[in-house]
C-alpha angles and dihedrals in degrees: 000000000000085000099048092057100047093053086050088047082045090057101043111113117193112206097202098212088201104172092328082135088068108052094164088059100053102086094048095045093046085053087042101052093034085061090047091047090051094052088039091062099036094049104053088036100051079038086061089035090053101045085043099056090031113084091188092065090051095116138102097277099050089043096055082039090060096046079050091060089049098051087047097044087050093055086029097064095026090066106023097062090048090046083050096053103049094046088066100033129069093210099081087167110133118178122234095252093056093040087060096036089060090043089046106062092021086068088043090058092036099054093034085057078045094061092031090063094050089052096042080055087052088047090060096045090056091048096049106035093035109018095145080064098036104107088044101047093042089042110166088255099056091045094052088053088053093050092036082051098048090058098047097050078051098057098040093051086051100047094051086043088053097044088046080066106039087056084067126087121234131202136168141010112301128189121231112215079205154058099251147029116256129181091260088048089059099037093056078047089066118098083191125088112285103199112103091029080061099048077049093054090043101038092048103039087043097057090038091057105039100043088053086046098045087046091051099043085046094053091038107045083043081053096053091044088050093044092052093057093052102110097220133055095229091050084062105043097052083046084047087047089059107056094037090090100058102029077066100046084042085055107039091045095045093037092067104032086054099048091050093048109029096034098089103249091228086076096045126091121222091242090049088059094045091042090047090040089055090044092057096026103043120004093050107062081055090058111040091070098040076050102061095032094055100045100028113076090195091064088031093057091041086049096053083039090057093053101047093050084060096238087132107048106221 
C-alpha cells in the first residue's frame, strides 16, 4: 500500500497557473519581478557582507539583521526563479517532487523569519528597558542559542508539516490558481483523507503565530511603557529610533501573511492571494534590507565607507 501511494504521488504533475489570465501582463511582470529578485539578492547579500566586514556593526541587532537577510535571500530565491519561469514559457507543468521540494525549504525560511522577528523584538526590549545589562544579557552566547533556536523550530514545524503531507496519497494531474506550491496547495491535491493533515495545519500554524505575536506585542508594548517614562524629548526619540526598523519589517511581513491564513478563502479573489503571496514572498525579502539601510545610520555610514574605500566599484 506504501508502495502504491508513492508511485501515485511519483506520477502527480501540478500545472502553477501564476498570471496566465493576464497574457498581456507576462512580459512586464517577468521584467518587473527579475529587477526585484536582483535587488533582492544584492541587497541581503551585500546586508550580511557589510555586518560581517564592519566591526562596528559587530552587536546583537546587526547579528540577528544579517541572519534576517539571509532568511529572506533563501524564500526569496526558492519561489522567485520558479514564478520567473512560468511567466515566459507555455509549459507551466511542475512534478510533485519539485512542487514539495519548493514548499519544503520555502516554509523552513519563512517560519524561521517568523521566530527570528519575535527574538530581534526581544532584542529591543533588553536594549531599551535594560540597556546597562544589555551586552550581558544579549552575550554572544545567548544570542547564538536565539538564532540556533529560530532555525530549529524552523526546521521541526516544517518537518511535521511536511510528514503530515507525505502521509497522504496523490493522484492526477491538479491545477494551481497560483505561482507556487503552498502546504494547503498540496494538502486539496490529496485523494487521500485530510483530517488529521488539517488539525495539524490548524493546530501548528496556530501556536507558531500566535507565540511570535504574543513575544513581539509583549516586548513592544514593555518598550512603549520604558520610552514614556524617559524625562526629555530627545531621550525618547533616540529610544523610539531604535525600535522604527523592525516595528516596519514586523507590519509589512505579518499584514500580508494574516490577511492570506485567518481572512475566510471564500472572501478572497484569486488575484487578491497571488497578489498577497508576491507581496510576502517576493516583495518582502526586497524590502527588509532597503528597510533597515535607509532608516538605520549605522548601515547608512558602512555602506558610504564601503564605497569610499573602493570595495564596490562604482
Amino acid at each position: 500500500m506504501v508502495n502504491e501511494d508513492r508511485n501515485q504521488s511519483a506520477a502527480v504533475i501540478f500545472i502553477l497557473l501564476g498570471f496566465s489570465d493576464y497574457p498581456v501582463l507576462q512580459v512586464p511582470l517577468f521584467l518587473l519581478f527579475l529587477v526585484i529578485y536582483v535587488v533582492t539578492v544584492v541587497g541581503n547579500l551585500g546586508m550580511i557582507m557589510i555586518i560581517r566586514i564592519n566591526p562596528k556593526l559587530h552587536t546583537p541587532m546587526y547579528f540577528f539583521l544579517s541572519h534576517l537577510s539571509f532568511v529572506g535571500f533563501c524564500y526569496s530565491t526558492e519561489v522567485t526563479p520558479k514564478l520567473l519561469e512560468i511567466l515566459v514559457v507555455e509549459d507551466r507543468k511542475i512534478s510533485f517532487g519539485s512542487c514539495f521540494t519548493q514548499y519544503f525549504f520555502a516554509a523552513i525560511s519563512v517560519l524561521t523569519e517568523t521566530f527570528l522577528l519575535a527574538v530581534m523584538a526581544y532584542d529591543r526590549f533588553v536594549a531599551i528597558c535594560d540597556p546597562l545589562l544589555y551586552m550581558v544579557t544579549m552575550s554572544r552566547k545567548r544570542c547564538t542559542l536565539l538564532v540556533t533556536g529560530a532555525y530549529v523550530w524552523g526546521i521541526t514545524s516544517t518537518l511535521i508539516f511536511a510528514y503530515s503531507l507525505l502521509r497522504l496519497s496523490f493522484c492526477g494531474t491538479k491545477v494551481i490558481n497560483n505561482f507556487l506550491c503552498e502546504y494547503s496547495v498540496i494538502l486539496y491535491a490529496s485523494c487521500s483523507d485530510r483530517h488529521l493533515s488539517e488539525m495539524i495545519l490548524f493546530i501548528l500554524a496556530n501556536f507558531n503565530i500566535l507565540s511570535t505575536l504574543i513575544t513581539i506585542l509583549t516586548s513592544y508594548i514593555l518598550i512603549f511603557v520604558t520610552i514614556i517614562k524617559i524625562q526629555s524629548a530627545s531621550g525618547r526619540k533616540k529610544a523610539f529610533s531604535t525600535c522604527t526598523s523592525h516595528l516596519t519589517v514586523i507590519f509589512i511581513f505579518f499584514g500580508p501573511l494574516l490577511f492570506l491564513y485567518c481572512v475566510p478563502s471564500s472572501k478572497i479573489s484569486g488575484l487578491t492571494v497571488k497578489v498577497s503571496s508576491v507581496f510576502y514572498i517576493v516583495v518582502i525579502p526586497m524590502l527588509n534590507p532597503l528597510i533597515y539601510s535607509l532608516r538605520n545610520k549605522d548601515v547608512k555610514e558602512a555602506v558610504w565607507k564601503l564605497i569610499d574605500t573602493k570595495i564596490f566599484p562604482f
